[in-house]
C-alpha positions in Angstrom: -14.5 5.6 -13.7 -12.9 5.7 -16.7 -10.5 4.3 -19.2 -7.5 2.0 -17.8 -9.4 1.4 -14.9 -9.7 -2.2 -14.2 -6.3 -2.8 -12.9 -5.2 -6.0 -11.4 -2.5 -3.9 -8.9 -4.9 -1.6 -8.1 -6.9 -4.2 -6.3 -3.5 -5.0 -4.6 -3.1 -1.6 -3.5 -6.7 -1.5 -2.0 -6.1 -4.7 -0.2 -2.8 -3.3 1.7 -4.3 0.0 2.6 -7.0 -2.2 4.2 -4.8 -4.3 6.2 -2.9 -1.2 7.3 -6.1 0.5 8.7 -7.4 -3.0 9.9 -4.2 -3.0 12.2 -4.4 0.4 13.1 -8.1 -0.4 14.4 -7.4 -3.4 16.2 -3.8 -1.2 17.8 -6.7 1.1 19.3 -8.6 -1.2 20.3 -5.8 -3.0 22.1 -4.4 0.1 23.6 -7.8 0.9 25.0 -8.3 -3.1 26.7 -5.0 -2.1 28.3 -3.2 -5.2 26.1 -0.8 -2.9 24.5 1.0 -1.0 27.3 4.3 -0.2 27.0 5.5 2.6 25.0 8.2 -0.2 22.9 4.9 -2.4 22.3 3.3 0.6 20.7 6.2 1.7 18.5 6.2 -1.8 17.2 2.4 -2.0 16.7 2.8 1.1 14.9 6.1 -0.3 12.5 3.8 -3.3 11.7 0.5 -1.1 10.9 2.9 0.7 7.8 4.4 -2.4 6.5 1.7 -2.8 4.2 1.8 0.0 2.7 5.0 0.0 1.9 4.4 -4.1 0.6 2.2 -1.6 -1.8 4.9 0.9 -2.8 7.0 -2.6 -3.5 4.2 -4.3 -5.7 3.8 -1.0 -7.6 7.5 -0.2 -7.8 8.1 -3.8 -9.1 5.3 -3.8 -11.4 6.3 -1.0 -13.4 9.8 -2.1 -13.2 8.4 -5.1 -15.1 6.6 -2.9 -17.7 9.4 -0.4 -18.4 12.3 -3.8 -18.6 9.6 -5.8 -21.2 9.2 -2.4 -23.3 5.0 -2.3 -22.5 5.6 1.4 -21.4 8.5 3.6 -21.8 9.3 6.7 -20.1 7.3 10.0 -21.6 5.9 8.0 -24.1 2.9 6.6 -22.8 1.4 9.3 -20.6 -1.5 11.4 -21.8 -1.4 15.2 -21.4 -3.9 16.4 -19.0 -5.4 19.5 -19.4 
């Protein structure tokens, strides 16, 4: 896809996103066997269904935390201009 691609948080990313849709699915699918009834049970199936994605935000966040404290990328610096 191009250059700077291969990314090992990227896969990381992919992997939460996943898991957030897998639970979304299966909350459906619990809802619909009539498993999942009460509107409190919902709200926290719901809760749970986001929390990877933000375990995403945290892995990125941390990540380039990481990068900007060891010097690897500093702020304006290392960005291309897209045009």
């Amino acid at each position: 896809m191009g250059e700077g691609t291969n990314s090992p948080i990227l896969g990381a990313l992919l992997a939460c996103v996943a898991a957030s849709i897998a639970l979304v699915v299966l909350g459906f699918w619990l809802r619909r066997t009539g498993r999942l009834t009460t509107r409190r049970a919902a709200l926290l199936w719901a809760i749970l269904s986001i929390v990877p994605l933000f375990g995403a935000g945290a892995l990125m966040f941390g990540k380039h935390s990481v990068q900007m404290a060891s010097g690897e990328h500093k702020s304006g610096k290392d960005s291309s201009p897209v045009y």
